[in-house]
py3Dmol code that shows the C-alpha trace and the ligand (Angstrom):
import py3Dmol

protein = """\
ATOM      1  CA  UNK A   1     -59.373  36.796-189.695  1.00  0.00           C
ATOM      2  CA  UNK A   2     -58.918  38.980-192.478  1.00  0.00           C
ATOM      3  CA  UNK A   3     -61.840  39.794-194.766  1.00  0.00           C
ATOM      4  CA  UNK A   4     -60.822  39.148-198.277  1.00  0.00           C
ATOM      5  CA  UNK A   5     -62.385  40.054-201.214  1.00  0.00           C
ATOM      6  CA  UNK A   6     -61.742  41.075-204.557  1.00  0.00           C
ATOM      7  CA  UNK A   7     -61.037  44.437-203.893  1.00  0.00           C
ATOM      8  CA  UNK A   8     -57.227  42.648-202.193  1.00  0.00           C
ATOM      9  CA  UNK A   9     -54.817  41.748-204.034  1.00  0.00           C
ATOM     10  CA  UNK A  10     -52.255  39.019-203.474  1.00  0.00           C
ATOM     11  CA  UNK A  11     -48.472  38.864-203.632  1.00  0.00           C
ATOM     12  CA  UNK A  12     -46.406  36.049-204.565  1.00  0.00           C
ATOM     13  CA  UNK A  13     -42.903  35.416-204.184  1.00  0.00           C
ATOM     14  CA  UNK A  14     -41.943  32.707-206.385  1.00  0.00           C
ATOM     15  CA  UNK A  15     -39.053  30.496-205.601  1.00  0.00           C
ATOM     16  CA  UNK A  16     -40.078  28.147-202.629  1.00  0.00           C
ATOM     17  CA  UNK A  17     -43.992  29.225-202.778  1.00  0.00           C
ATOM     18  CA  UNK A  18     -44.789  28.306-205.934  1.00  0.00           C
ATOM     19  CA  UNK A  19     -41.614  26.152-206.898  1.00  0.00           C
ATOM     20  CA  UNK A  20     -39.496  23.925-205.139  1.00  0.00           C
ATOM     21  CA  UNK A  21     -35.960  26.476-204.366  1.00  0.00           C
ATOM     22  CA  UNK A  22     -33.133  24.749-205.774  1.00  0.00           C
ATOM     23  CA  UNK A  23     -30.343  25.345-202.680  1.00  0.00           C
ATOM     24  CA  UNK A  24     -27.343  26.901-203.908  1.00  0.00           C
ATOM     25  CA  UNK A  25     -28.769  27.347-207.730  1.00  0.00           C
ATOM     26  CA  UNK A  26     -31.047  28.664-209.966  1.00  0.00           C
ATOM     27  CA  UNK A  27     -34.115  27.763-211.873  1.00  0.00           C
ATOM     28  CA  UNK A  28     -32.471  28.226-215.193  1.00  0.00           C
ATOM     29  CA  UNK A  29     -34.815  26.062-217.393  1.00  0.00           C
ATOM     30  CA  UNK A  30     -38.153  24.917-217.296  1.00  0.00           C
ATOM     31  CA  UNK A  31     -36.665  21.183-216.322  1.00  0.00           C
ATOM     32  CA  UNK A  32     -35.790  23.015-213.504  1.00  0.00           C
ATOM     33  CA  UNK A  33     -39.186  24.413-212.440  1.00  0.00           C
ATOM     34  CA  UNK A  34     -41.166  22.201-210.410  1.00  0.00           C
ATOM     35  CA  UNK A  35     -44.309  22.857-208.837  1.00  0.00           C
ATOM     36  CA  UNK A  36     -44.645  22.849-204.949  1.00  0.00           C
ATOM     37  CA  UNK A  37     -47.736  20.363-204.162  1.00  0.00           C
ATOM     38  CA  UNK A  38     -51.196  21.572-204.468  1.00  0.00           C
ATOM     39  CA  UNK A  39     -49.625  24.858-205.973  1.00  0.00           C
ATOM     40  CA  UNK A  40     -51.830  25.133-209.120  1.00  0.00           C
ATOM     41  CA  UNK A  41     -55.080  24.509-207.757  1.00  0.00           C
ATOM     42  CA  UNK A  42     -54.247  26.378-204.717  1.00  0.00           C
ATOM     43  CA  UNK A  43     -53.409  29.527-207.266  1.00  0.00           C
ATOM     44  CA  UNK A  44     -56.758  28.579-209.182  1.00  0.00           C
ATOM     45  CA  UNK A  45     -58.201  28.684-205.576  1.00  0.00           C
ATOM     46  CA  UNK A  46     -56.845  32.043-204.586  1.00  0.00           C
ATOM     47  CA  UNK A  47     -57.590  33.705-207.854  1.00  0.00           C
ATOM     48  CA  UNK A  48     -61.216  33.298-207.161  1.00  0.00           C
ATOM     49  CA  UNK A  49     -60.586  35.106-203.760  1.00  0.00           C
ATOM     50  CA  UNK A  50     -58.496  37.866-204.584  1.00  0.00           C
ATOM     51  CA  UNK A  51     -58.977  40.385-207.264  1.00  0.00           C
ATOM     52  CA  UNK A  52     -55.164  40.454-208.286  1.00  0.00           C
ATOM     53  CA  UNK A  53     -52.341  37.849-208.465  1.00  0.00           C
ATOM     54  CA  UNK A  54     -49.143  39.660-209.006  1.00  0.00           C
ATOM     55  CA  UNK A  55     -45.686  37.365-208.507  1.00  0.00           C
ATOM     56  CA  UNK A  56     -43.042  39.455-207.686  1.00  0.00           C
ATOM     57  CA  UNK A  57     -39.388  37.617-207.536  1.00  0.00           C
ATOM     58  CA  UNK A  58     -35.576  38.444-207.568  1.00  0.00           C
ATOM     59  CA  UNK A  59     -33.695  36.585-209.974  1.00  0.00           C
ATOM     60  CA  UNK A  60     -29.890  37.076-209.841  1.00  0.00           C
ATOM     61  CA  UNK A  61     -29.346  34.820-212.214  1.00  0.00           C
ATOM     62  CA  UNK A  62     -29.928  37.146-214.956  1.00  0.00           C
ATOM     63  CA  UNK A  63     -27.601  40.122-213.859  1.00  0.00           C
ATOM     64  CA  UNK A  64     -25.120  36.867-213.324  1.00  0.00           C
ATOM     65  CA  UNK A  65     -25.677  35.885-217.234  1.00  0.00           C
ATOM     66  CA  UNK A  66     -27.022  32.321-216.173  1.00  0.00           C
ATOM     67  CA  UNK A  67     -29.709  32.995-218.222  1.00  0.00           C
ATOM     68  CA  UNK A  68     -31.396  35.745-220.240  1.00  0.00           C
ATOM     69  CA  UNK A  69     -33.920  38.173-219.322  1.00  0.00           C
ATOM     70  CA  UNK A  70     -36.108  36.461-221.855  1.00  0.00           C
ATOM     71  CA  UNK A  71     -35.570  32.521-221.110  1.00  0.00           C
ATOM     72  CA  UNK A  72     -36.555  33.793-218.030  1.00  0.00           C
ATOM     73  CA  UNK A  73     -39.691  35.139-219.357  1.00  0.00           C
ATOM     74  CA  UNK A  74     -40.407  32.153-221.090  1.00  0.00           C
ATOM     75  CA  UNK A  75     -39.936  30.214-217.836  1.00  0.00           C
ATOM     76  CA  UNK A  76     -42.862  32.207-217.162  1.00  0.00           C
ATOM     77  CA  UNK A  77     -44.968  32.050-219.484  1.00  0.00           C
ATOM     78  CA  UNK A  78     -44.852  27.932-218.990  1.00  0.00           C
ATOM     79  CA  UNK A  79     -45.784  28.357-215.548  1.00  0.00           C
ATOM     80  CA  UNK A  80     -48.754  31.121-216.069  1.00  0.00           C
ATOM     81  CA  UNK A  81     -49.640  28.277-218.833  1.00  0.00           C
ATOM     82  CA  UNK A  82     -49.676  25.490-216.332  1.00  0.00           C
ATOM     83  CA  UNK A  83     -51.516  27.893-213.545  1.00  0.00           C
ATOM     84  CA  UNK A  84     -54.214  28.517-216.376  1.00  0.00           C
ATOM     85  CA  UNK A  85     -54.482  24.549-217.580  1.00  0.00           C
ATOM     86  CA  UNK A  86     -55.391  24.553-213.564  1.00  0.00           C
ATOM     87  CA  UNK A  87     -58.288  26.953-213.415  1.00  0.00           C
ATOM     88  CA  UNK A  88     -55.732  29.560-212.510  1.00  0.00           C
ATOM     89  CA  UNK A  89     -54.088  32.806-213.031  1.00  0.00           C
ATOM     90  CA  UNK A  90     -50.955  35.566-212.924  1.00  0.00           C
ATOM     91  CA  UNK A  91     -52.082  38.403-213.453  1.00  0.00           C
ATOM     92  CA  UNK A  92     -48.267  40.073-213.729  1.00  0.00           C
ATOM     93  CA  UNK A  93     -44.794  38.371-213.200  1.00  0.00           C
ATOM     94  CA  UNK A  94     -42.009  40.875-212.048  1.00  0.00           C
ATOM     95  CA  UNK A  95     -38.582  40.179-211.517  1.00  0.00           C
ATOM     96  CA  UNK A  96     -35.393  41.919-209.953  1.00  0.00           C
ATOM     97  CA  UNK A  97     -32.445  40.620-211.961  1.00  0.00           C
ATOM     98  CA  UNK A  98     -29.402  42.744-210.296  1.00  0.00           C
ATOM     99  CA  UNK A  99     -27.259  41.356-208.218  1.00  0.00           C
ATOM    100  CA  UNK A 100     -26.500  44.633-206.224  1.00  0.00           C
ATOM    101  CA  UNK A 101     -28.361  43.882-202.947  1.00  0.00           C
ATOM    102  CA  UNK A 102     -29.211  48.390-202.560  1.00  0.00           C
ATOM    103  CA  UNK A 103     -30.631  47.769-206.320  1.00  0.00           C
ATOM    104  CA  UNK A 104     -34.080  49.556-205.818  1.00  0.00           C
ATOM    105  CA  UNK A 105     -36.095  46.206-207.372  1.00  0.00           C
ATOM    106  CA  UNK A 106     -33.967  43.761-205.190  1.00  0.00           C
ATOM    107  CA  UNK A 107     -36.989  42.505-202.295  1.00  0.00           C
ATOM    108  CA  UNK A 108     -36.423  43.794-199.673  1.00  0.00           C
ATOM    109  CA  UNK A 109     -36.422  47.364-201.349  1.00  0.00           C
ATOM    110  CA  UNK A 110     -40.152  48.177-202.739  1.00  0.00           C
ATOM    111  CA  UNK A 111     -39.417  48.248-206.635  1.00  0.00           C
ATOM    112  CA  UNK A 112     -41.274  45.779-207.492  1.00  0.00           C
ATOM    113  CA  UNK A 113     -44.204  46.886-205.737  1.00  0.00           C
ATOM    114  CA  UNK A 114     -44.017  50.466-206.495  1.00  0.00           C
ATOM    115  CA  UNK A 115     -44.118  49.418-210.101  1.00  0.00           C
ATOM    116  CA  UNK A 116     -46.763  47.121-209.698  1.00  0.00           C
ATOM    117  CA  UNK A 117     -48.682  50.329-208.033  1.00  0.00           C
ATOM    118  CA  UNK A 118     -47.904  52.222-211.214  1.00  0.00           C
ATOM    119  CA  UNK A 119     -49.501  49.165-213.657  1.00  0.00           C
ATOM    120  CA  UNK A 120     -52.532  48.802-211.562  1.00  0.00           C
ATOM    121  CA  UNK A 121     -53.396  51.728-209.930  1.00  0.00           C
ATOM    122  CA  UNK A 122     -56.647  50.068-208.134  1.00  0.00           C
ATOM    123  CA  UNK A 123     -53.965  48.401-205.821  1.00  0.00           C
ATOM    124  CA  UNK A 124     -54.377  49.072-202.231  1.00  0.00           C
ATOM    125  CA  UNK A 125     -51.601  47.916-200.268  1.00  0.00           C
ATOM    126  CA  UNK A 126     -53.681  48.207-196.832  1.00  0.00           C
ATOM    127  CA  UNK A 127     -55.574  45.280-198.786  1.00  0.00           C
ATOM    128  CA  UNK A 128     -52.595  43.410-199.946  1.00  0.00           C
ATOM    129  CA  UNK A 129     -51.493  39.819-198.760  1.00  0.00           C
ATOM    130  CA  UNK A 130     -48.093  39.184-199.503  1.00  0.00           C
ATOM    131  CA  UNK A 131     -47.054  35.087-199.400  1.00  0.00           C
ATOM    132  CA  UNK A 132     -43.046  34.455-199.309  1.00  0.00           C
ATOM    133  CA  UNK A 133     -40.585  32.012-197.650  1.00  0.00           C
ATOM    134  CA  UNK A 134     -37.438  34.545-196.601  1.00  0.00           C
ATOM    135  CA  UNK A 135     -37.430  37.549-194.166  1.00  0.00           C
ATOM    136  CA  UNK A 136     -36.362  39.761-196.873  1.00  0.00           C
ATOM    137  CA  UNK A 137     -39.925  39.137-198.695  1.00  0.00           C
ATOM    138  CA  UNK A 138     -41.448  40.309-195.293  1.00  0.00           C
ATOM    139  CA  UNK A 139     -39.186  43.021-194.841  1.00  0.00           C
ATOM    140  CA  UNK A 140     -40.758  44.216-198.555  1.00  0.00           C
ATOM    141  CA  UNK A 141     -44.058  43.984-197.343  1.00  0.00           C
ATOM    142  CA  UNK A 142     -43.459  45.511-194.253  1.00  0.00           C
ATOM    143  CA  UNK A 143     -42.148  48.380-196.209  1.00  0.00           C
ATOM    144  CA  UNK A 144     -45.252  48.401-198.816  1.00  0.00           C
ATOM    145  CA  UNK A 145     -47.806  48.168-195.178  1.00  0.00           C
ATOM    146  CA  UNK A 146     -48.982  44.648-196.883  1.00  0.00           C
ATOM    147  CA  UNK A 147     -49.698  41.979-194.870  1.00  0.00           C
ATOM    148  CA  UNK A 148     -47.281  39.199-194.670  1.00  0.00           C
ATOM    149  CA  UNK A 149     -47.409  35.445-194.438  1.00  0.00           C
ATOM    150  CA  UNK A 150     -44.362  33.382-194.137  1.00  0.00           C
ATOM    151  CA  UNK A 151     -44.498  30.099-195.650  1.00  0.00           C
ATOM    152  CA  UNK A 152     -42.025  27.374-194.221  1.00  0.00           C
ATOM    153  CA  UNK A 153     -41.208  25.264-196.970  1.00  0.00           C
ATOM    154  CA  UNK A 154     -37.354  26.652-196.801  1.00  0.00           C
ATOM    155  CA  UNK A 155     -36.897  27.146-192.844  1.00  0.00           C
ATOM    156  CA  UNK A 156     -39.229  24.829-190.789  1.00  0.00           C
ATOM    157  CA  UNK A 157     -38.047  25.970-187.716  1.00  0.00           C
ATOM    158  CA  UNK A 158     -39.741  29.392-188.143  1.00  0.00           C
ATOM    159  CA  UNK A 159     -42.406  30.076-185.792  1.00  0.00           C
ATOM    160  CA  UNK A 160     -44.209  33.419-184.396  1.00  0.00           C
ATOM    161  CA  UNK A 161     -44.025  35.827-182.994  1.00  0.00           C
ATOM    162  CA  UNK A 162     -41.682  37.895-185.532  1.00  0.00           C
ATOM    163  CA  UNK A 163     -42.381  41.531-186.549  1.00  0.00           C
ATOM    164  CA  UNK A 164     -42.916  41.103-189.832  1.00  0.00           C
ATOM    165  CA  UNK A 165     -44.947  38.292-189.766  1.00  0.00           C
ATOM    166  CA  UNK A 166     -48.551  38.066-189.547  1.00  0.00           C
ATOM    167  CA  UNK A 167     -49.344  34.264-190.523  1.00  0.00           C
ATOM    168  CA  UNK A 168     -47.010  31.282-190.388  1.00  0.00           C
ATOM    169  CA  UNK A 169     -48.247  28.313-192.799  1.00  0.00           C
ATOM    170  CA  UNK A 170     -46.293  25.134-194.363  1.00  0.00           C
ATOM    171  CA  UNK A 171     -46.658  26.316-197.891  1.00  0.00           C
ATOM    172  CA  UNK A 172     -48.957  27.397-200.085  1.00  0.00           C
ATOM    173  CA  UNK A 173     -51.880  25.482-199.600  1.00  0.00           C
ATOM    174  CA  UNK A 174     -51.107  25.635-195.944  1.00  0.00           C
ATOM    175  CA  UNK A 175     -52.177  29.256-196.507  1.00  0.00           C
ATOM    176  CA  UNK A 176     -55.516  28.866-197.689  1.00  0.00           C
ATOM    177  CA  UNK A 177     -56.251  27.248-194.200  1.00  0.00           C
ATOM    178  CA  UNK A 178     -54.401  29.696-192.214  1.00  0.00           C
ATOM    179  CA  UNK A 179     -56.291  32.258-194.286  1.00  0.00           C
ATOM    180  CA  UNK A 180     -59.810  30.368-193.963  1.00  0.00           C
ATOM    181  CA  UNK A 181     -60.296  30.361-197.126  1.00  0.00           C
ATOM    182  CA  UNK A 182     -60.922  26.639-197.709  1.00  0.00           C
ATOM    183  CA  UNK A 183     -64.461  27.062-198.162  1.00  0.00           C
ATOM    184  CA  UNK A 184     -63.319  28.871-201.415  1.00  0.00           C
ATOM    185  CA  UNK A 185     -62.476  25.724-202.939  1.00  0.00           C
ATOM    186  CA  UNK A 186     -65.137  25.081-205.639  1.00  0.00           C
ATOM    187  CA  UNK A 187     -65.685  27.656-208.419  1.00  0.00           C
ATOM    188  CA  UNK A 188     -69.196  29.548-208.517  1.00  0.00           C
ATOM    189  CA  UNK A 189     -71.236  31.220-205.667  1.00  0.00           C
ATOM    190  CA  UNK A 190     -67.631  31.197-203.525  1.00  0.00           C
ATOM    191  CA  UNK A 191     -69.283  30.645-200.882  1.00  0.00           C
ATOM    192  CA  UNK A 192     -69.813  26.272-201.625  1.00  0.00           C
ATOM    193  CA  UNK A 193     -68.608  23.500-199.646  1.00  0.00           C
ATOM    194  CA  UNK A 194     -67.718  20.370-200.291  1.00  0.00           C
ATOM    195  CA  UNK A 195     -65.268  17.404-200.559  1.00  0.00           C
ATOM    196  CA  UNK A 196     -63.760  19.075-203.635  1.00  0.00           C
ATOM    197  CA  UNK A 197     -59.853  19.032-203.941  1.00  0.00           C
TER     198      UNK A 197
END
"""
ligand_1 = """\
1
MG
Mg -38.492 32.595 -202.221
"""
view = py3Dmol.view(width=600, height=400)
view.addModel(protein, "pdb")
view.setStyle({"model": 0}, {"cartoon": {"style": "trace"}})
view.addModel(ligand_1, "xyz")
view.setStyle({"model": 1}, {"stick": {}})
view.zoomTo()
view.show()
């Protein structure tokens, strides 16, 4: 089991951890962004665990001119909202909008990561969790030496062993029990236990 503290930081893809994928489409409006079950509090959950929360998602639809760069962000900014109205939080949202799949930002090349590295130096990938429902977000945390946990909420076939894969859960909240970090559940000494949800 891994030892998590607040010294780790977590990774986040976004479409199909936090919110439901739309097949074949894009979230291009907030109507379009619904929550996974459990997501908030199990963001509000994981925020007390790790010391960083840092979503990191490619979004063709921008270099596709579905949507701006900054509906996008505003997309964003509901859901960091909604996280926080939870007891949660995002510490940083990045995004890869090209479409070329070599773009250096695209998952799975490290962009993202790298510039996450450069905004928070403190980041230590050896203590880095990284949470995502395709191979290519393993295949980017492979390449940043994170750890990687592949959530099935998209392919329910998937099973171990793979890899790139460390952890196989349902979805998000699957991940906190995978993880052991149930116990983590009510706010305060972090170390309470309970029938809390
Ligand atoms: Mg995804």
């Amino acid at each position: 089991m891994l030892q998590i503290d607040q010294s780790w930081t977590l990774f986040l893809d976004r479409d199909g951890v936090i919110n439901r994928e739309i097949s074949g489409g894009y979230v291009l409006s907030w109507g379009d962004f619904h929550f996974l079950p459990g997501v908030p509090a199990a963001i509000a959950l994981l925020g007390r665990v790790f010391g960083k929360l840092i979503v990191v998602s490619n979004q063709k639809c921008v270099g596709k001119g579905l949507i701006t760069a900054s509906q996008l962000g505003e997309i964003h900014s509901r859901m960091t909202r909604r996280i926080a109205a939870a007891g949660g939080r995002i510490d940083r949202v990045y995004f890869c909008p090209d479409l070329e799949e070599d773009s250096p930002c695209r998952k799975p090349n490290t962009g993202m990561g790298i510039q996450a590295s450069r905004d928070f130096p403190e980041i230590a990938f050896s203590k880095s969790l990284l949470i995502g429902n395709k191979l290519s977000d393993m295949e980017f945390g492979r390449r940043m030496g994170m750890t990687n946990c592949f959530v099935r909420t998209t392919d329910p076939g998937f099973h171990l062993p793979h890899p790139w894969v460390d952890l196989v859960a349902e979805d998000l909240p699957g991940a906190i029990k995978a993880l052991g970090l149930e116990d983590k559940r009510r706010s305060g000494s972090g170390n309470a236990s309970g029938p809390g949800q």
